[in-house]
N, C-alpha and C positions, 0 to 999 in steps of 0.2 A: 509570391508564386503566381500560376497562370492558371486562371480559371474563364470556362463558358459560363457566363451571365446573366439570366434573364430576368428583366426588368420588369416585360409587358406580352401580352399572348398573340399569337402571331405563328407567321412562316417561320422555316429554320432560317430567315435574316436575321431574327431578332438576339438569336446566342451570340454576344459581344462576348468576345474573348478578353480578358482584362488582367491586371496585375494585383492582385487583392494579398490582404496580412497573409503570412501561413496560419493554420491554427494551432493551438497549443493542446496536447492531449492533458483532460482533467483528470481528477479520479476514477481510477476504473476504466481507463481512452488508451487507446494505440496509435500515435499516428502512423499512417501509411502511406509509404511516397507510393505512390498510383503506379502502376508501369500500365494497365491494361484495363478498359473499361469496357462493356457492352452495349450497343444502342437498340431499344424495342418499344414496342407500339406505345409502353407506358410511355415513356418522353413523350413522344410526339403528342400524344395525349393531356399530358400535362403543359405543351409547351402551346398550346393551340386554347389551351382551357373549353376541349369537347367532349363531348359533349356536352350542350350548355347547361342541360338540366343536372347535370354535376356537382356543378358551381354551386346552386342550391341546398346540395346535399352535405352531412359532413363527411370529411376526408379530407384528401389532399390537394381541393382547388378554393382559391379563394374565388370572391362573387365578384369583383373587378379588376383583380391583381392576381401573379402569383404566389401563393404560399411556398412553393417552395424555388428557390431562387438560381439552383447549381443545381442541374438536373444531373441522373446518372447513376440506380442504382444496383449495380453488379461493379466490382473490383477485383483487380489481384495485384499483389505488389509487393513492398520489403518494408518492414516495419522500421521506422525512422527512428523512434524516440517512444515512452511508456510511461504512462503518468502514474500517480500512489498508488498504491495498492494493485499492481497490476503481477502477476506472478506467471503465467501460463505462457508468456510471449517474452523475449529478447530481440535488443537489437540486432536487425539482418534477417531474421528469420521471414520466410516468404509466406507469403498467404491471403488470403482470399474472400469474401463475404457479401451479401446484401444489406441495401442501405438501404433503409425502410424512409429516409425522411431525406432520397437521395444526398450528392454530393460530389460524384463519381465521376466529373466532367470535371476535373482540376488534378492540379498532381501531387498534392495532398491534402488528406481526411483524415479528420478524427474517427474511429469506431469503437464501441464498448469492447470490452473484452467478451465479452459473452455472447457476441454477434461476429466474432473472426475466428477462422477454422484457419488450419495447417493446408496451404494449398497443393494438392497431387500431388506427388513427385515425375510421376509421369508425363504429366502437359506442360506444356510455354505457359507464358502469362495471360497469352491471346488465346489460347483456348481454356484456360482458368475462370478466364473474365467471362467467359461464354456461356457458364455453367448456373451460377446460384438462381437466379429470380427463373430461367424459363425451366431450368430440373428440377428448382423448387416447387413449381407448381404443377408441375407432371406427377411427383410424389408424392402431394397432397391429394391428386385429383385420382391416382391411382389407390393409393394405399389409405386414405381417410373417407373421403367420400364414398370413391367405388368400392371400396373393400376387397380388391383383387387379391384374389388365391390361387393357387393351379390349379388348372382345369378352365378358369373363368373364360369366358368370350365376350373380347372388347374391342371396340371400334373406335379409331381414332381418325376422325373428321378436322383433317387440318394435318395430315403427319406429315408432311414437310417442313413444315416453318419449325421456328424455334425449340416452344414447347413439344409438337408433336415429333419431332426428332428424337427426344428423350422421353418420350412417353411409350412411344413404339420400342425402343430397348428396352423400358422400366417393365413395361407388359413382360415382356419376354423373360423378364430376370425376375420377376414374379411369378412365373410359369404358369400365363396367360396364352390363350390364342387368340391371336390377335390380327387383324386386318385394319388394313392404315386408308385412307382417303387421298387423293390428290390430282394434280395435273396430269397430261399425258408426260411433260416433260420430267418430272418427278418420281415417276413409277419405279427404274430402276435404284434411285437413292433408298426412297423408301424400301425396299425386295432388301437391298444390301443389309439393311438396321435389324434385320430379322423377322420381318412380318409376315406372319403364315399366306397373309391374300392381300392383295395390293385393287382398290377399285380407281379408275380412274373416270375422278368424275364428269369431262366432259362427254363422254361412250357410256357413262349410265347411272341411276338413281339410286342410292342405296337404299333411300326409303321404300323403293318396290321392287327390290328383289329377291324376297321371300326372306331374309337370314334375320334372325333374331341375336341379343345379345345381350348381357348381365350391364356391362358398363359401356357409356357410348361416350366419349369423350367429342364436344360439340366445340373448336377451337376456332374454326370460321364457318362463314355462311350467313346465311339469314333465314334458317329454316325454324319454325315456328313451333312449341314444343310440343301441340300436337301433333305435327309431321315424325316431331324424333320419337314420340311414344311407338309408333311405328314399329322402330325395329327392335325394341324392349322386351326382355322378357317379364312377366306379372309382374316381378318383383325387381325391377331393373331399375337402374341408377341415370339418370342422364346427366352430365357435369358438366358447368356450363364454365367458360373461358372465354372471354372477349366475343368475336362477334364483329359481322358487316360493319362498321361507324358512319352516322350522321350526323352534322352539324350540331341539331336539336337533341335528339331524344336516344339513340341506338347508337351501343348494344344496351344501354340501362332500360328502357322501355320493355326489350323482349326477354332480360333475364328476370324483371320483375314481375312479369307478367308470367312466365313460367315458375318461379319459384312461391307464386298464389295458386296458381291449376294444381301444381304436383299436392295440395293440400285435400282436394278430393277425387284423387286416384290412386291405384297401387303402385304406379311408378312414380319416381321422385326425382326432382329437379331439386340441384344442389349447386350452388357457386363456392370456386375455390379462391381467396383472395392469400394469397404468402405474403405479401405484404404485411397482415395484420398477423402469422405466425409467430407465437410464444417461444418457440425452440429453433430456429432457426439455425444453432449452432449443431441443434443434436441432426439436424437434415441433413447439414453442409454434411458432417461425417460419414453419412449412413451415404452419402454422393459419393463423398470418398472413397471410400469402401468398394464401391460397384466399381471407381475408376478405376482404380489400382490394382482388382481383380480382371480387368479387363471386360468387367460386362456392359459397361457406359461409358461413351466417348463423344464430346460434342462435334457436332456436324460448324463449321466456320465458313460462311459464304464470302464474306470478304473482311478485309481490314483494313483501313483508314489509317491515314498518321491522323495525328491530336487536331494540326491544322485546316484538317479538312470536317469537322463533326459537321458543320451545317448539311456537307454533300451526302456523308453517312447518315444523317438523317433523312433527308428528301429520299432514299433511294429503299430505305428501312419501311419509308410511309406508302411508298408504291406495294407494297405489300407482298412482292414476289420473293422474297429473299428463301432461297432456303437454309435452313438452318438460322445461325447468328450471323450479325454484322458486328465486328467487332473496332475498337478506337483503339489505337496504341498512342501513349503517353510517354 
């Protein structure tokens, strides 16, 4: 099979496209032949190994190498083949998942059974693939950390790009009021997803315009978390998502330095990582759910064939994308 390769950390030169084994699904594995993957700041994060103070730390970067070698983790596709004990999937059936230990840049992977959901019936595969890692963590960020209810007032700083796309419906379908952040050019997308007020931040500061809020969802920027206490209410949530990036030290410098302040205030600084989520199959569902009802749909900025992942990437790292960029396989 045909897999992107990373050897060494680097520009999107360095994903060698290659012809590697297929894998075999073990106990409890599905393979799935890929039709559709997702590209987002994790990659390039991973692929660059940045920031450096990362490498350091445990997770997913090694200190001179990659750890993880096939980057890529959101898929949708048709299940190839089911290793022992696998009961809940058959061959042909379509579907969907997050790959916590990526893999998703080839056009087959193995995944547990307990980490693959029934993909929508409603969407392509390209907008399937669009879904689990950024509505995963919109759902973690709304519904775990924030604790959004109806009634709540939540602010989502970054509601164009990926995450914030499905964050601004998730509010809404948690029956939230909700006001999204973004560009001038972005104003109308955002208004469309349902957002009761739309600020654009080049025309003005959220932090000084008087409005307070329970849960502020902080997806980009470089504002520091005493600027975000700002617009909190006493007991208000700020939930932190990625963040400006630097070579060295940001965003992990300014989420950990907020998630020590939040320690002697009433408001609290919380990081949402899905990656490290135990249920990821019960999320996919509860995604499903909303899709199929119609209240969550992902926003797709563009889509790539397979042979282009390097350009999908460089264009992913420019940072403008709204919504998804997606791979087709």
């Amino acid at each position: 099979m045909k897999a992107y390769v990373l050897r060494s950390y680097g520009s999107p030169d360095v994903l060698e496209l290659r012809d590697i084994d297929r894998p075999a699904p073990g106990p409890g594995e599905v393979l799935v032949r890929v039709r559709a993957a997702s590209v987002q700041p994790a990659d390039w994060h991973l692929m660059r190994g940045e920031p450096y103070v990362s490498r350091l730390m445990p997770g997913f970067l090694g200190l001179r190498k990659p750890k993880i070698t096939i980057l890529g983790a959101d898929v949708a596709g048709v299940v190839e083949a089911t290793g022992p004990g696998v009961t809940g999937f058959a061959t042909g059936d379509e579907v969907y998942a997050m790959l916590a230990m990526g893999g998703g840049f080839a056009e087959y992977v193995c995944v547990p059974e307990s980490e693959l959901a029934p993909k929508p019936a409603t969407l392509s595969f390209e907008e399937a693939a669009a879904v689990p890692l950024a509505a995963g963590t919109a759902l973690l960020a709304l519904r775990d950390q924030g604790g959004v209810r109806p009634g709540s007032r939540v602010l989502v700083n970054g509601a164009s790009g990926g995450v914030g796309t499905f964050a601004v419906q998730l509010g809404k379908a948690y029956g939230a009021h909700v006001t999204g952040v973004c560009s001038t050019r972005n104003v109308d997308l955002v208004r469309s997803l349902g957002a009761d007020e739309v600020i654009d931040y080049t025309k003005e500061d959220f932090t000084r315009d008087g409005q307070v809020y329970d849960v502020l969802l902080y997806i980009a920027g470089n504002r520091s978390f005493a600027e975000c206490r700002k617009v909190l209410t006493r007991k208000g949530v700020c939930v932190m998502i990625g963040g400006a990036a630097t070579r060295w030290l940001q965003p992990a410098g300014r989420v950990s330095a907020a998630l020590a302040a939040s320690a002697f205030v009433s408001q609290k600084a919380a990081l949402t990582n899905v990656l490290a989520c135990r249920d990821n199959r019960g999320n996919l569902d509860e995604l499903t759910e909303l899709i199929d009802d119609g209240r969550l749909a992902p926003v797709v900025d563009r889509v790539y064939d397979f042979g282009e992942l390097p350009a999908a990437v460089r264009y992913q790292e420019e940072g403008h994308a709204p919504g998804k960029v997606v791979l087709r396989i």
